[in-house]
C-alpha positions as CSV (number, residue, x, y, z in Angstrom):
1,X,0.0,0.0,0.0
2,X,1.9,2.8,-1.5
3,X,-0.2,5.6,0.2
4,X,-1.8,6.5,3.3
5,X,-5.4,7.1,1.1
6,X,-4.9,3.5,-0.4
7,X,-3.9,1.6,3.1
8,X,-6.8,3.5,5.3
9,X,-9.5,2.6,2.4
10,X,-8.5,-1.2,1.9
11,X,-8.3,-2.1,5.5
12,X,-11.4,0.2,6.1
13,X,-13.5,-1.6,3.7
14,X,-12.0,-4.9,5.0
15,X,-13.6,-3.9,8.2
16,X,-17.0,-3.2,7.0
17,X,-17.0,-6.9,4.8
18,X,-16.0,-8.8,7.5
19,X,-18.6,-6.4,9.6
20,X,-20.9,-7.6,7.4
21,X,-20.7,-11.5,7.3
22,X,-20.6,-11.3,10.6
23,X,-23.8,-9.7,10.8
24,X,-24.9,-12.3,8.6
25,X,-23.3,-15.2,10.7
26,X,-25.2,-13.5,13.8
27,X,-28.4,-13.6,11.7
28,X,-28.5,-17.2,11.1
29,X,-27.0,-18.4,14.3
30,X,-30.2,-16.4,16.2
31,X,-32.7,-16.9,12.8
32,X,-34.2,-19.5,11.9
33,X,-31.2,-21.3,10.6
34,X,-29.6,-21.4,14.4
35,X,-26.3,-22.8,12.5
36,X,-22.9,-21.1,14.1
37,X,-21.0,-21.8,11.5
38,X,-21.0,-18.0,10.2
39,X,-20.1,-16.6,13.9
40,X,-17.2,-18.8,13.9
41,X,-15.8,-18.0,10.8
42,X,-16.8,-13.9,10.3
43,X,-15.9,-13.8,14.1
44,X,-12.3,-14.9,13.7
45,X,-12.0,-13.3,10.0
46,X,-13.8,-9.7,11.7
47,X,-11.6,-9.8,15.1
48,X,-8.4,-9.9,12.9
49,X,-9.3,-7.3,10.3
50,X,-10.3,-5.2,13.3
51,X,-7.6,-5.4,14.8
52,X,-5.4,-4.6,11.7
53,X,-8.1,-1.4,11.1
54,X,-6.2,-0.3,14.7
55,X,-2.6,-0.7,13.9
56,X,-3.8,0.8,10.5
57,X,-5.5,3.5,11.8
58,X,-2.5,4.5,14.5
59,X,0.3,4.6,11.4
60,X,-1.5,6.9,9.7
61,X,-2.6,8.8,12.7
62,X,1.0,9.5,13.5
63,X,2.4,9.5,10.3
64,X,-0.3,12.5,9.2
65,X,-0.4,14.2,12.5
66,X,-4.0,13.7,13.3
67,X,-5.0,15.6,16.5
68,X,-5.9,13.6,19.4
69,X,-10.2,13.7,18.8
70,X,-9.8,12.9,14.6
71,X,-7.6,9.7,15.4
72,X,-10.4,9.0,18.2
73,X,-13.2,8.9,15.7
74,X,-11.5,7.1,13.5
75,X,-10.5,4.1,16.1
76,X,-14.4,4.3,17.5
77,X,-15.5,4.3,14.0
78,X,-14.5,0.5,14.3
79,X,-17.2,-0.2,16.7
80,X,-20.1,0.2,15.2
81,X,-21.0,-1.8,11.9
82,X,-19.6,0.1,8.6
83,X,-19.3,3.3,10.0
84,X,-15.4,2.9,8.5
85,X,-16.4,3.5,5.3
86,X,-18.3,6.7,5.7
87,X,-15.4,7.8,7.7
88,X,-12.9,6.7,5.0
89,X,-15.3,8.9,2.4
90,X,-15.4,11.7,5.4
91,X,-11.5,11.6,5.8
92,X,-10.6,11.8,2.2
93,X,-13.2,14.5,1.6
94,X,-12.0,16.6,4.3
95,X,-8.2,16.0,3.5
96,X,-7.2,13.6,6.0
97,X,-5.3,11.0,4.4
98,X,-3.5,12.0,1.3
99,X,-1.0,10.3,-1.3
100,X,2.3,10.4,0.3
101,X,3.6,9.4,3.4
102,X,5.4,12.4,5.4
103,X,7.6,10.0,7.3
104,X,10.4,8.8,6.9
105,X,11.4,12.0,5.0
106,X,10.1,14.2,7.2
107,X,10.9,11.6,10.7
108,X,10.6,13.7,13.7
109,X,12.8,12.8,16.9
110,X,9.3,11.9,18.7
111,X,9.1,8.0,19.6
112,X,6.1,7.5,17.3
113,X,7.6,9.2,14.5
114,X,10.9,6.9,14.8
115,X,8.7,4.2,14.8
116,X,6.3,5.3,11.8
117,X,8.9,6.0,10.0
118,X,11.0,2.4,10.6
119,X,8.0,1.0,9.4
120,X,7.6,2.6,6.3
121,X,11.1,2.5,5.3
122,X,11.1,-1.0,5.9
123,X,7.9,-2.4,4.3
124,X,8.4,-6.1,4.2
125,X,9.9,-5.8,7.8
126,X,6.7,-3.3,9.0
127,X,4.5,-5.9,7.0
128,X,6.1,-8.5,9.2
129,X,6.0,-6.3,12.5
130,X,2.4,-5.6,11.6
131,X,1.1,-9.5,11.2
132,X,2.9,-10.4,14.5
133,X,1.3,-7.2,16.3
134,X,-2.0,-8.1,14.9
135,X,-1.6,-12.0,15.6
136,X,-0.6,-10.8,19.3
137,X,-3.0,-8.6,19.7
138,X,-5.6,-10.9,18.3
139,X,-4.2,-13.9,20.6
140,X,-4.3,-11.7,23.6
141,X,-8.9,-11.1,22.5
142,X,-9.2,-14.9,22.4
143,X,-7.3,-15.4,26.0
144,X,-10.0,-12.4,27.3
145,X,-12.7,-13.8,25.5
146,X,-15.8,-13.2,23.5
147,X,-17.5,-9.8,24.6
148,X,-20.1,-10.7,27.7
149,X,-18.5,-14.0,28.3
């Protein structure tokens, strides 16, 4: 993903499909089909694109500079089903995103920054740093548990 506008829309629709069949695996575990087979699957394949939607949304919050309350919305905008899309169209509307990274070129000496920037230099490493953050942090949900269990 070559620019922030390209990486925030992929992983944002990603959220909203996987939203979506897991919607539709909630429908016909509590419908009339009462088969789980659609939880189980949408509920893995939905945790793990959530998940990635985070890490995603935290690059390019630091990498663009988004104030505290913008990257806020667009981390909440996770929660409820699709609302990443219409934030994706809201962002790039509005100017958010854009179709080059600032760091590493313009790396400040701020932790984040550093660590944006290491990442983007070093795309099959940050692709590799990214999986194993998203596999942690998705192996941490399942040790916690389903919400209301």
């Amino acid at each position: 993903m070559n620019t922030p506008t390209r990486l925030f829309r992929t992983v944002a629709i990603a959220e909203a499909v996987t939203w979506t069949g897991l919607l539709l695996g909630m429908f016909l575990k509590y419908g009339p089909a009462e088969n789980e087979t659609g939880v189980r699957i949408f509920g893995m394949l939905h945790g793990i694109v959530f998940v990635a939607y985070v890490v995603t949304t935290v690059v390019v919050w630091v990498d663009r500079r988004w104030s505290a309350g913008r990257g806020l919305l667009a981390l909440v905008a996770a929660v409820p089903p699709l609302a990443t899309v219409p934030l994706e169209w809201f962002a790039i509307r509005r100017g958010w995103l854009g179709d080059a990274w600032r760091l590493p070129a313009g790396a400040g000496s701020a932790l984040p920054d550093r660590v944006v920037a290491w990442l983007l230099t070093n795309p099959l490493r940050g692709l590799g740093v990214g999986l194993v953050t998203v596999a942690a942090l998705t192996g941490v949900a399942l040790v916690v548990g389903p919400p209301g269990s």
